[in-house]
Every structure is written in structure tokens, then in C-alpha cells.
C-alpha positions in Angstrom: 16.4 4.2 -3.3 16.3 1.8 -0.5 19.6 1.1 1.4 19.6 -1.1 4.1 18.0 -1.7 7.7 19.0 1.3 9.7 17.6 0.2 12.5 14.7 -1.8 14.8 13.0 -0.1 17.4 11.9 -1.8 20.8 9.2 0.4 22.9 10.0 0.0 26.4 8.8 1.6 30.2 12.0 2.2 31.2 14.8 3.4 28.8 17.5 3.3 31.2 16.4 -0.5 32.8 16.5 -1.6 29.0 19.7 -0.1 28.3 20.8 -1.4 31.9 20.1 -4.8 30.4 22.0 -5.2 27.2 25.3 -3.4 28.8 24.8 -6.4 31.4 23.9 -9.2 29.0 25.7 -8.3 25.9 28.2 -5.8 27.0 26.3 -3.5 24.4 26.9 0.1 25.4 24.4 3.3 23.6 26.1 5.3 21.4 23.7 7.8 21.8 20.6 8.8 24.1 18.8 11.8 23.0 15.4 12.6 23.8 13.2 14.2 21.0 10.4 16.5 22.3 8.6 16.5 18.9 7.8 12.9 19.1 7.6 12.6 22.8 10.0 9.9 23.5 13.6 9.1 24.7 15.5 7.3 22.6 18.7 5.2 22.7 20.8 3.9 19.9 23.1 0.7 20.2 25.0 -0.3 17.4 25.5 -4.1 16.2 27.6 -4.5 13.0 26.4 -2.1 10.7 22.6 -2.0 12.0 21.4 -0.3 15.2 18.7 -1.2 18.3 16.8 1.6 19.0 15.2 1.6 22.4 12.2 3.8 23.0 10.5 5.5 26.0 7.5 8.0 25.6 8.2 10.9 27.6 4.3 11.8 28.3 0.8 9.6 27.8 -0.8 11.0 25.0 2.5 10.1 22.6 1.9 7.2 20.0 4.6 5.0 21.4 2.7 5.8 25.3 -0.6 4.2 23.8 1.2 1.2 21.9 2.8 -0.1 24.9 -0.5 0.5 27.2 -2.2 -1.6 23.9 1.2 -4.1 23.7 3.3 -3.8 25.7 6.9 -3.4 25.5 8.8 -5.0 22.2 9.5 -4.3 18.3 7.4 -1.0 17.6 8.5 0.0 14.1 11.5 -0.9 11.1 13.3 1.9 10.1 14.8 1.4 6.5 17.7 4.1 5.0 16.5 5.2 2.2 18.5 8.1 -0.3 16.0 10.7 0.0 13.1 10.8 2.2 10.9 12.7 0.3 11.4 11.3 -2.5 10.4 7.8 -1.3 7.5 9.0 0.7 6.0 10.6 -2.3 6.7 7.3 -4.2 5.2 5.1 -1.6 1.8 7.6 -1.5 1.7 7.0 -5.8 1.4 3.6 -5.2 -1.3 3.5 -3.1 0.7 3.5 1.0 -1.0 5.4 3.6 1.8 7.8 4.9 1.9 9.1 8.4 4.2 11.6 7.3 4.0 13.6 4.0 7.3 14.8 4.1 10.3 14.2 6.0 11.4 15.7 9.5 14.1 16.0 12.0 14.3 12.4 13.8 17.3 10.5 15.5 18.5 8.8 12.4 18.4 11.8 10.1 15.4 12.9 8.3 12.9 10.6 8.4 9.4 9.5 7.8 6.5 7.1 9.0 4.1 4.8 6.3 1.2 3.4 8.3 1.2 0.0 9.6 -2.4 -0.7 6.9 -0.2 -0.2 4.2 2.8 -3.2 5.1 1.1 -5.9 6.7 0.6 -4.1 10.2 4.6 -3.0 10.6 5.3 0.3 11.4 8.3 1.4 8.8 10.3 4.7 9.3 12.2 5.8 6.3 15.3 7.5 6.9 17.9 9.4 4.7 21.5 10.2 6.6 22.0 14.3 6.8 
């Protein structure tokens, strides 16, 4: 079952510039920077009411998130949604017709999560993630 927004993520060069910036601006401090080898990025989380800002930096050139800012540039690179049970919606998602990146759920900063290709929702990235 889908929940809420978890989060938005912003693809940016410099993780700690970015983060730098909405301290300074908003007064907006991370409540977590982690960096997570198996997707090749540095990540920051910064809360605002119940949602979250995720800022992202790729950590090497051949990642995903290297080859969309050399394509776009930094801003919004995905939506992540909390769902109940990641697997469960993935498999849902696949049965009616989305193109999944992930088949099942893994270890990501906002619990276990999972990606449906941009094709399948009007060019958006969407991560699913369930809370552990």
C-alpha cells in the first residue's frame, strides 16, 4: 500500500556545497550523510515536516546519477514514495505492465527500496521504499 512522499531527490556535483547552501539559506541542517557504495553515490537527508530532501552525489563516473547530471545537470532526479512492502508493490507494479529497474527490494538510505523506470511514469524516476 502506498503511504506517502518519503522523499525528493536533487542530483548535485557537490554534496557538501548543496548542503552548505540550505544550512545558509534555510537554516536546514542533514540529518544524515551516508554514502552507499552499491549505488555509487553520497547521500544527504534533510527533513521538512514529515517529508525529506535528499541530496545526491555520484561517488565515481560510470554510476547512473554520474551520467544524468553529465546529460542534465544538477536538479530533481527521482520521487521516492513509502510504500508497506517493497516487494510486494514492485511485483504489483510489473503485473500491470511498469518496467522495473529493480525486481526486488534492497538496502537503500530510506529502508528497503526499489526503482520503476522513468518509461513506465511519464519520464520520473520513482523509488519505492518500505521503513525497516
Amino acid at each position: 500500500m502506498i503511504k506517502r512522499i518519503d522523499h525528493v531527490a536533487v542530483a548535485v556535483k557537490n554534496l557538501d556545497d548543496a548542503v552548505a547552501s540550505f544550512e545558509k539559506l534555510f537554516g536546514l541542517k542533514p540529518s544524515k550523510i551516508e554514502e552507499i557504495p552499491d549505488q555509487g553515490v553520497k547521500a544527504a537527508l534533510i527533513h521538512i515536516g514529515d517529508t525529506e530532501l535528499e541530496f545526491i552525489q555520484p561517488i565515481n563516473p560510470d554510476t547512473g546519477v554520474a551520467k544524468f547530471l553529465e546529460n542534465k545537470g544538477e536538479g530533481i532526479h527521482h520521487i521516492c514514495i513509502e510504500v508497506d512492502d517493497t516487494d510486494a508493490e514492485l511485483k504489483r507494479i510489473e503485473d500491470q505492465g511498469g518496467k522495473l529497474i529493480d525486481k526486488q527490494g534492497r538496502k537503500g538510505l530510506a529502508g528497503k527500496i526499489g526503482f520503476i523506470h522513468p518509461k513506465s511514469v511519464n519520464g520520473v524516476l520513482i523509488e519505492l521504499a518500505q521503513k525497516v
